[in-house]
N, C-alpha and C positions, 0 to 999 in steps of 0.2 A: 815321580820318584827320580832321583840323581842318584847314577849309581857310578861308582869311582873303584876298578878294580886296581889293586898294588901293582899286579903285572898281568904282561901279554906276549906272547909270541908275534915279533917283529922281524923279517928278514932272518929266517930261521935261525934266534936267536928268544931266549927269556928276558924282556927287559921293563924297564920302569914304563908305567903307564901316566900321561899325563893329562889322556882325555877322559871327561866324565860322559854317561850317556844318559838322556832325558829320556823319561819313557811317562806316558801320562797315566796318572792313578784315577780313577773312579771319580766324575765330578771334572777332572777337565777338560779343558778345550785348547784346541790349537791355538785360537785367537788372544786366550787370556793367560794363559800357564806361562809360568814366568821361568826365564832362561835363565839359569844361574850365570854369574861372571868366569872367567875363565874360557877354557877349551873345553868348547861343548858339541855333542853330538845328538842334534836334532833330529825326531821323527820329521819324512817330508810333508807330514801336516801343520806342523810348526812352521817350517820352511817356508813353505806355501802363506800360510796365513799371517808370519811375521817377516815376511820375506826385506822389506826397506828396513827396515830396524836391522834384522842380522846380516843384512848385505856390509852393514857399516862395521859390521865385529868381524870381520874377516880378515886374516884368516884362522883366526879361533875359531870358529864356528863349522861345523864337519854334519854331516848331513845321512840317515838312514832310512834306509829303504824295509817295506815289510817286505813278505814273501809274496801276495800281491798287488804290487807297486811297479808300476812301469820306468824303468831307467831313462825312458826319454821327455822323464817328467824333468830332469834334471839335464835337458841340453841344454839349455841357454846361460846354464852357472859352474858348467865341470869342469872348466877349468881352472876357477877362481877354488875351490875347494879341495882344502888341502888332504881331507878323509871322506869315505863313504864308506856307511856302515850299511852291510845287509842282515836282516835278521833274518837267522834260521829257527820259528816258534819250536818244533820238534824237530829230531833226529830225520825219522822218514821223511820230511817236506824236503823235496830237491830244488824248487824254483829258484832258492838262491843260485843256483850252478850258473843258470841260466841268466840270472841278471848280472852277474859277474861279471862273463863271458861278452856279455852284449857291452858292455861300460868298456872294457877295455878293447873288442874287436871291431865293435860298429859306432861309440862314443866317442875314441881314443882316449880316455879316462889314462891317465899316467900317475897320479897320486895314490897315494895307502889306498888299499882296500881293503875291510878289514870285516872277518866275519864275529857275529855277535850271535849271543842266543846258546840253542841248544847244540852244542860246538864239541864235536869229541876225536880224541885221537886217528880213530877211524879212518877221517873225515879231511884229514886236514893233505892229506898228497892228493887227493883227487880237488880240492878245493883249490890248490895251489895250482895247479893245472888247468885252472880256468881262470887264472888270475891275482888271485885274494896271496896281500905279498904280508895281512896280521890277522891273528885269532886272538879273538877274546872266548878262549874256552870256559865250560861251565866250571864253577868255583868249587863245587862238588868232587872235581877231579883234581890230581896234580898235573900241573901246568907243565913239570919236567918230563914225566910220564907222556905226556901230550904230545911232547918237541919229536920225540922217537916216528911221528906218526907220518911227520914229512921225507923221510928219510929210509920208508919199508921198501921202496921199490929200489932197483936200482937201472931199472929198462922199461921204457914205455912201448907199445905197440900204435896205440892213437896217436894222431896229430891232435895238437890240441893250442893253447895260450901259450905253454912254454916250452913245446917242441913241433915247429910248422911243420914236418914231415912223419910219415909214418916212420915204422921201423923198416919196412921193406926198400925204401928208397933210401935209408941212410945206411942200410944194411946189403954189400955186394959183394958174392964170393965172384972170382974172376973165373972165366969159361964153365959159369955153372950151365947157362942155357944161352949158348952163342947167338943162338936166332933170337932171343928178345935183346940180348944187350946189342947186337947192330939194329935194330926195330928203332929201339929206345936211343940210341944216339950214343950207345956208354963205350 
């Protein structure tokens, strides 16, 4: 199945979508299932299995991980790839966090990364904080509705993807506790 959403949340933004994403229907295979033309976003079974053929479409060709699928299946080509998609099957499954986090902390992964699947408002600040800079939210939902979702916090406490410090180290009232700020060097 090619499935081609109208839009997606892009750099918190609703915009035109131009990549389609392959998912295989009952009956195929990695090896034989045919890659439509265009901007396409391949399971990495497809990857894998037509890997010389879509090395040459590149960089059309954008590349998605399940929820168990190791990101380090995808060293030796993250840089040539201009999208990675992770799927999230349901709500509750979190490993996408996890592979996200890994692509951009421990891959250095720098291009889209973009969540797919079962994708909800929720979902999407704590997502971004690991990384993921487009959602392809469920179609089920509105997508404007959606946008609100990166936007509910306005202060984090974690270090994370897109703030290396806690809040305690970015956050310093002056002579609140003399003896740690000379300790600590402040």
């Amino acid at each position: 199945m090619f499935e081609v959403r109208e839009e997606i949340i892009k750099n918190a933004a609703v915009v035109a979508n131009d990549w389609g994403l392959l998912r295989l229907d009952e009956g195929d295979t990695p090896e034989t299932v045919v890659v439509p033309a265009g901007k396409a976003i391949v399971p990495l079974s497809v990857w894998k299995a037509q890997h010389a053929a879509l090395a040459t479409r590149l960089p059309e060709i954008g590349v998605w991980l399940a929820s168990d699928e190791r990101p380090e299946e995808l060293a030796a080509d993250i840089q040539q790839l201009t999208v990675i998609g992770i799927d999230f099957p349901k709500f509750t499954d979190g490993r996408g966090y996890s592979i996200a986090f890994n692509l951009r902390a421990r891959l250095a992964y720098t291009g889209e990364l973009r969540a797919i699947g079962d994708v909800l408002r929720d979902q999407l600040f704590s997502m971004h904080r690991v990384g993921f800079d487009a959602y392809a939210t469920r179609p089920d939902r509105s997508i404007h509705d959606a946008l609100k979702g990166l936007s509910v916090f306005s202060e984090t406490y974690q270090a994370s993807w897109d703030q290396k410090s806690p809040l305690f180290r970015r956050h310093h009232r002056e002579g609140q506790n003399p003896d740690l700020d000379n300790a600590a060097g402040i």
